[in-house]
C-alpha positions, 0 to 999 in steps of 0.5 A, a space after each residue: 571278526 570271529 564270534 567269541 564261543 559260548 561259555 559252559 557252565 557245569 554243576 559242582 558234580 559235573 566239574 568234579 566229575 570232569 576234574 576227577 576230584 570231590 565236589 569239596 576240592 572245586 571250592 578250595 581251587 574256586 579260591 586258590 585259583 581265583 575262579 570267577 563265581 558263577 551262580 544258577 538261579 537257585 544259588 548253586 555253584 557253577 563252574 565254568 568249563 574253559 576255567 576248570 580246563 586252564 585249572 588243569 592244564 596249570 596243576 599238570 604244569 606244576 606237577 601236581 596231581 
């Protein structure tokens, strides 16, 4: 049986970065996406990577910027 990897965890402008959005389009795709919410000790939002990655590959599918 193979491990599972490990999950990845961005902040808000890490993800954005990595999703070359703003911070505020990560909170409206948390939603329309159904994104699984993740929160750090001090309740700031976490993204994770595997989900922001299936986010993408979902909007390019649908031919959207």
């Amino acid at each position: 049986m193979l491990p599972t990897p490990a999950q990845v965890f961005l902040d808000a402008g890490d993800a954005a970065t990595y999703c070359g959005v703003r911070s505020a389009t990560l909170r409206v795709w948390r939603h329309r996406y159904r994104m699984t919410p993740h929160q750090d000790r001090d309740g700031m939002n976490l993204y994770d990577l595997a989900e922001l990655a299936a986010v993408l590959a979902r909007r390019a599918g649908d031919g959207a910027a």
